[in-house]
N, C-alpha and C positions, 0 to 999 in steps of 0.2 A: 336320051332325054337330057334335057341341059338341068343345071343345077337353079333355083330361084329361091331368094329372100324376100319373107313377107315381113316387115314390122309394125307391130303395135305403138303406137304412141297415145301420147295424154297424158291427163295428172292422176297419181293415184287414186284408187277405184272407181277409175274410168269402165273397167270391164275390160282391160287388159286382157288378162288371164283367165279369165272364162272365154272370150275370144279366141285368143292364141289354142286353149288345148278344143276347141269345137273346130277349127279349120285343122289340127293336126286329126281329129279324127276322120272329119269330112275327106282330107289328103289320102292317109293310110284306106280308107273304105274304097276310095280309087284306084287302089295297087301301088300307089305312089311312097317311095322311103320317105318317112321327115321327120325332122329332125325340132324339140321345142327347146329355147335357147332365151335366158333371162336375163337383163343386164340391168344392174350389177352383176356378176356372177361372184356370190360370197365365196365360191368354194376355194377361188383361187390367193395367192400371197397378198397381192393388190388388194381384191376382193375381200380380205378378212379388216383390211386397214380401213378402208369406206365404208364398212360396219363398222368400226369402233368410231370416226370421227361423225356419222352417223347418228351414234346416240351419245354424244358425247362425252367418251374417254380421249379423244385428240381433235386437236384445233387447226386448220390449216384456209388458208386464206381463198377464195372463190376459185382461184385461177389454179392453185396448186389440186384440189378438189375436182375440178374439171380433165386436168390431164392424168387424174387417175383414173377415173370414169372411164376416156378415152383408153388406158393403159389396160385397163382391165378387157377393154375389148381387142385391143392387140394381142392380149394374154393367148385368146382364142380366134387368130387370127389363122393360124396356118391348117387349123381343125375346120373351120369353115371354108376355106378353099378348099380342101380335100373334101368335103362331103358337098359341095356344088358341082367341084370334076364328075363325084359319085354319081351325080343329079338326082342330088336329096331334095328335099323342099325344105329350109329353113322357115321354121316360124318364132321371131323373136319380140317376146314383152319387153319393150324399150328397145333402142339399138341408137345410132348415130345423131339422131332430132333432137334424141334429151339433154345430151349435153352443151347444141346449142341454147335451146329452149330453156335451161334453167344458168348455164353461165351467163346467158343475153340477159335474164333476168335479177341476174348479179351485176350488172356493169361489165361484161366484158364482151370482146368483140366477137358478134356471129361469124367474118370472116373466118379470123383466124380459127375460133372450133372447129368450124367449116372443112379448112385447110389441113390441119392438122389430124384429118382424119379420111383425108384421101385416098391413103392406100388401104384401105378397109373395102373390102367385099362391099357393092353398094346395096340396095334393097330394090327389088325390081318392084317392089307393091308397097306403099307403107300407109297403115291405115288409120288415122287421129279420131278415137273417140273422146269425143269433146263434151266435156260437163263444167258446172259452174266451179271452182273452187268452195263454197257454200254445202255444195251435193257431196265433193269429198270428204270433208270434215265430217257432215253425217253421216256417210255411210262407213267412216271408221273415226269413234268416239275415243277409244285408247289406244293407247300404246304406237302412237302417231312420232315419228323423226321428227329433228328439227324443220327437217323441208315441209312436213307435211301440219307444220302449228303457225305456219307462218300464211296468211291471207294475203297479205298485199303481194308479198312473194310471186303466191301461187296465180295468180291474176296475171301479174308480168310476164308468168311462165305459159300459160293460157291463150296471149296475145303473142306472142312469141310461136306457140305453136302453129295458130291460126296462119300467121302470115307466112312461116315455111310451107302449110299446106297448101295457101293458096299459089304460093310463086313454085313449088313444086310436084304441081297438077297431083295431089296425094288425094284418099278416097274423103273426105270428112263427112263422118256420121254423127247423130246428133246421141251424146252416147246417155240421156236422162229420159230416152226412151225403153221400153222394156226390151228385156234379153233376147227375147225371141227375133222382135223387128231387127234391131239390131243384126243380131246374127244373118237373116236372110240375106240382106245389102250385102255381110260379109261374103258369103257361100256366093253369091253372083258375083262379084267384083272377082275371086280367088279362081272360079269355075273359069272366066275370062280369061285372069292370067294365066291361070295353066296350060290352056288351051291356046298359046303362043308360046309356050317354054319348051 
């Protein structure tokens, strides 16, 4: 069986992650090995640095921010080819989108993010649940990043997503519907791709 990466995209508490571990279950209840993979990954060097400028203890300008994002997923780059050889099923909350999707919405080129993340494992499925920026705020009230206090930001990021989904035939679910709807679209779309991997 071949190796396949799903991603999760959208803005925080989009349903991410409640997503991501119901298709690793629905996976594993298949027979299927898989693997659930979250980026940022804090655990790593990189990864502890984009938590501190995060909540700011460090300052670094969009574009330096962006190719750490990036960095931190090259971190776990050769892990990820080794378990698609495996033909694991990758399910990853965020992966390659976000850091177009929020450097576009800093001013910098979706190209070049693009580009600069080419030799990355690509995503055979990637799936945008889409909510207002509005609906995020609410559905977390504290302890929010600077990404996540910023509205007009998240908007930018939003339309930005949108239009990678559309020009990259991606699933978009309307994600300020309940868990459950939501999830079935999932479980079909995944059921789909499996069933070519």
């Amino acid at each position: 069986m071949n190796g396949l990466i799903i991603a999760f995209e959208g803005l925080d508490q989009s349903g991410k992650q409640t997503q991501a571990e119901r298709v690793r279950e629905y996976v594993t209840g298949r027979g299927r090995a898989c693997r659930l993979l979250s980026f940022p990954d804090y655990d790593t060097a990189i990864g502890t640095e984009i938590s501190k400028a995060l909540h700011g203890e460090r300052e670094y300008d969009p574009d330096v921010m962006q190719l750490m994002y990036v960095a931190n997923r090259y971190e776990r780059r050769r892990d990820i080819a080794r378990w698609m050889a495996e033909g694991v099923v990758l399910v990853c909350d965020r992966y390659l989108a976000s850091s177009i999707a929020y450097g576009e919405a800093q001013g910098l080129d979706p190209a070049w993010l693009r580009d600069i993340q080419r030799f990355l494992p690509q995503p055979g499925l990637t799936i945008l649940l889409d909510i207002a920026p509005e609906t995020a705020v609410h559905r977390k009230a504290a302890n929010r990043d600077r990404y996540e206090r910023d509205l007009a930001l998240l908007s930018r990021v939003r339309d930005s997503y949108r239009r990678q989904a559309a020009e990259g035939g991606w699933l978009c679910l309307d994600g300020e519907r309940p868990r459950e709807a939501v999830s079935a679209d999932v479980t079909r779309a995944v059921e789909s791709q499996l069933a070519r991997a």
